[in-house]
C-alpha positions in Angstrom: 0.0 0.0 0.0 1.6 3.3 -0.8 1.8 6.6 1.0 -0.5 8.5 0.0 -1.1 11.0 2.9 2.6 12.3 4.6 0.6 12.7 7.2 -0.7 9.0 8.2 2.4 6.5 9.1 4.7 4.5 6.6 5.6 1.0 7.8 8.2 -1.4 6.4 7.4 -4.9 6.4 10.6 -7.1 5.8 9.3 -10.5 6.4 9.9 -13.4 3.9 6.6 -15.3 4.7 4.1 -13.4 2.3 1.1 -14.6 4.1 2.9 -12.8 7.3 3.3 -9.7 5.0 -0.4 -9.9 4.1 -2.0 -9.9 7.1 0.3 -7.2 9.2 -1.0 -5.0 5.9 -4.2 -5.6 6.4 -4.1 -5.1 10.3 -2.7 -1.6 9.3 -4.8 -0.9 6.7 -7.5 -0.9 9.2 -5.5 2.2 10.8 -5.9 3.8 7.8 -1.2 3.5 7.9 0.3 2.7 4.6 3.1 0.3 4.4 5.3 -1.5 1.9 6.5 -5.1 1.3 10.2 -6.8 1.3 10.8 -10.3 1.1 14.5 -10.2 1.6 16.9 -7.8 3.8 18.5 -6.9 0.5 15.6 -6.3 -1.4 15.2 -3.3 1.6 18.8 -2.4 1.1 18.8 -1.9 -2.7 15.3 -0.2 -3.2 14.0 1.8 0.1 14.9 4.9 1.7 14.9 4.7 5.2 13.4 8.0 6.3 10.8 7.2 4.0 9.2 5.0 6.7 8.5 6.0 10.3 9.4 2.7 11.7 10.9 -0.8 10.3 8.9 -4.2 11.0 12.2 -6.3 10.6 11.4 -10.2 10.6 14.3 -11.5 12.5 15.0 -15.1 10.7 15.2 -13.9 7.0 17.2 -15.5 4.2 20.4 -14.3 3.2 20.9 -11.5 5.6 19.2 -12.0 9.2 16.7 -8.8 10.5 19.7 -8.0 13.0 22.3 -8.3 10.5 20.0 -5.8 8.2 19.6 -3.4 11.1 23.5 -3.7 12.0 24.5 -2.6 7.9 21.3 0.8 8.0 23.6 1.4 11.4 26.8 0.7 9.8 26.0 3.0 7.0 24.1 5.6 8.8 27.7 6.1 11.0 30.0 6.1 7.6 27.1 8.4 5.8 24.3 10.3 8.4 20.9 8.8 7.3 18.0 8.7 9.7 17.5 5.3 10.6 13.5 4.9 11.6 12.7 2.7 14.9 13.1 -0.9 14.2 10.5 -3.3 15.7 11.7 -7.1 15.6 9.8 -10.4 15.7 10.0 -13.8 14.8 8.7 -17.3 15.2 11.9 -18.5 17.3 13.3 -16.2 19.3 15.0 -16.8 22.5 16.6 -14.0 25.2 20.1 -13.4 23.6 18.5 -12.9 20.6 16.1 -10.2 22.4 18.8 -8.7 24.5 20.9 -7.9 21.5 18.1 -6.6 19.2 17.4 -4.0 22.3 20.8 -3.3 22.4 21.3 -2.4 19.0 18.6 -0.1 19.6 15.3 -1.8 18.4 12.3 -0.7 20.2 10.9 -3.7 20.9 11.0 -7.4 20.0 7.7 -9.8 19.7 7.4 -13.4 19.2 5.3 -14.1 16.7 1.8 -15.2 16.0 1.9 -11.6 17.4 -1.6 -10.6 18.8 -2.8 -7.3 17.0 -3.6 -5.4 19.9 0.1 -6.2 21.2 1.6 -5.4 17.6 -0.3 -2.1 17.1 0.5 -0.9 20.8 3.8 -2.4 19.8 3.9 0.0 16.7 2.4 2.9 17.9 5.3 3.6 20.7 7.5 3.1 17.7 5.8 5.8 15.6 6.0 8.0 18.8 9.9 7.6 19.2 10.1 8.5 15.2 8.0 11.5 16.1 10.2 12.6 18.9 13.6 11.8 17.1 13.4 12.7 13.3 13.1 16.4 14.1 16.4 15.7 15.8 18.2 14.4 13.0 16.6 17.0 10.8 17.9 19.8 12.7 21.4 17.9 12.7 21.5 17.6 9.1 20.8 21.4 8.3 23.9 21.7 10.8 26.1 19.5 8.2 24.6 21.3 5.7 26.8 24.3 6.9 29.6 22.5 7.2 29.4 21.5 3.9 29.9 24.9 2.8 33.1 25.4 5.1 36.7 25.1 3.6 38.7 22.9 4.6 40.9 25.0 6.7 37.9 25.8 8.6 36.7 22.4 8.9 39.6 22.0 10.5 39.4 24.7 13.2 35.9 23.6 13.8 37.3 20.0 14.8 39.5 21.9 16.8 37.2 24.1 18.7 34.5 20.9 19.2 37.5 19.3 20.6 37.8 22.4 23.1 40.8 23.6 22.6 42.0 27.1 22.6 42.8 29.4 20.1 46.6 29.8 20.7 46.4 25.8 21.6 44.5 25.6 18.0 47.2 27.8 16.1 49.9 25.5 17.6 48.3 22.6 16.6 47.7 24.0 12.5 50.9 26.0 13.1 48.8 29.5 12.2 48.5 32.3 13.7 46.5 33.0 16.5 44.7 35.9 14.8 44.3 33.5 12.0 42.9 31.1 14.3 40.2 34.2 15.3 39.1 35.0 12.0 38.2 31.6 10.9 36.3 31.1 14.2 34.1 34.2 13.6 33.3 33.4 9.9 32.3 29.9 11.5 30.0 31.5 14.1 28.7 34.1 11.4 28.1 30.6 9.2 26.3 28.7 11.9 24.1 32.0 13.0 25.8 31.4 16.3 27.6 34.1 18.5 30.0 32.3 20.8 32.5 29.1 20.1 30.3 27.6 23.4 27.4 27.6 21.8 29.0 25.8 18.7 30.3 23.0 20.6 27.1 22.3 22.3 25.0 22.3 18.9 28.1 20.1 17.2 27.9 17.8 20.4 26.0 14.8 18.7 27.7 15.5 15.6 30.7 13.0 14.8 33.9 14.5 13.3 34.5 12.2 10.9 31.2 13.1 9.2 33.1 16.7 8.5 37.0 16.0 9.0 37.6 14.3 5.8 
């Protein structure tokens, strides 16, 4: 079923039994929630986008790639690349409590063993769509941020680093053997940049921002 009102849920089912697929799409449907269908981890990897969807319903025993091992590679890339990864809600028809524990760990919000009942599923979902709610304007607001760093040059890519880091600005020159007043100027056009006044405030914006996203 595809989304035709932004403003009603998305769901991804990854689940290899069709029937299973079927029936969780008809459950939503009755929410009046759109969703789309993936056999296969890899089918998700080479034809979704994963903001597209406001959460994932990730099957955990799939062929050729496990849910957990799907969930580990949207991490993997979203660390190398930033890409909003939607809550991921795991179940299966074996699970046991490792299984469970490292599902949670990797930071699914929950994990259900399937036949799932619907009320459980949809209460199960709906705390899911809530988290999305609460952290995609998060990650939105971050990616306008490294959309201004973006536009920085290099040099003051690397006096950014520097000043997240908390150095200085004569420890800062030392370290890019500059000037200190060189080391001054590039910090106010990075303020002016950002719309920020004070290096403080920079750091505590940058805070959840890695620096390998911007140092290379």
């Amino acid at each position: 079923m595809s989304k035709t009102d932004p403003t009603m849920p998305h769901i991804a089912i990854i689940d290899d039994d069709a029937g299973v697929r079927h029936s969780t799409g008809m459950l939503l449907e009755t929410r009046n929630w759109t969703y789309a269908e993936f056999e296969r981890a890899t089918d998700f990897l080479e034809t979704a986008v994963p903001a597209d969807f406001n959460c994932l319903l990730i099957d955990v025993r799939i062929p050729d790639m496990s849910g957990l091992e799907l969930f580990d590679e949207l991490n993997r890339r979203a660390k190398k690349e930033p890409r909003y990864i939607p809550p991921a809600l795991f179940f299966t028809g074996h699970g046991d409590i490792p299984m469970a524990v490292k599902a949670l760990r990797q930071g699914a919000c929950d994990f259900l063993e399937k036949p799932v009942n619907h009320r459980t599923l949809i209460d199960a979902l709906t705390r899911a769509i809530s988290v999305d709610n609460a952290s995609r304007p998060i990650y939105q607001s971050q990616s306008q941020l490294l959309e201004v760093i973006a536009s920085l040059t290099a040099r003051e890519r690397e006096v950014l680093t520097e000043i997240v880091s908390g150095y200085l600005s004569k420890q800062i020159g030392s370290h890019l053997n500059i000037s200190t007043k060189t080391v001054e100027a590039h910090r106010l056009r990075i303020c002016q940049k950002f719309n920020i006044r004070t290096s403080m405030e920079l750091a505590a914006r940058l805070r959840d921002i890695s620096p390998e996203w911007w140092e290379n």
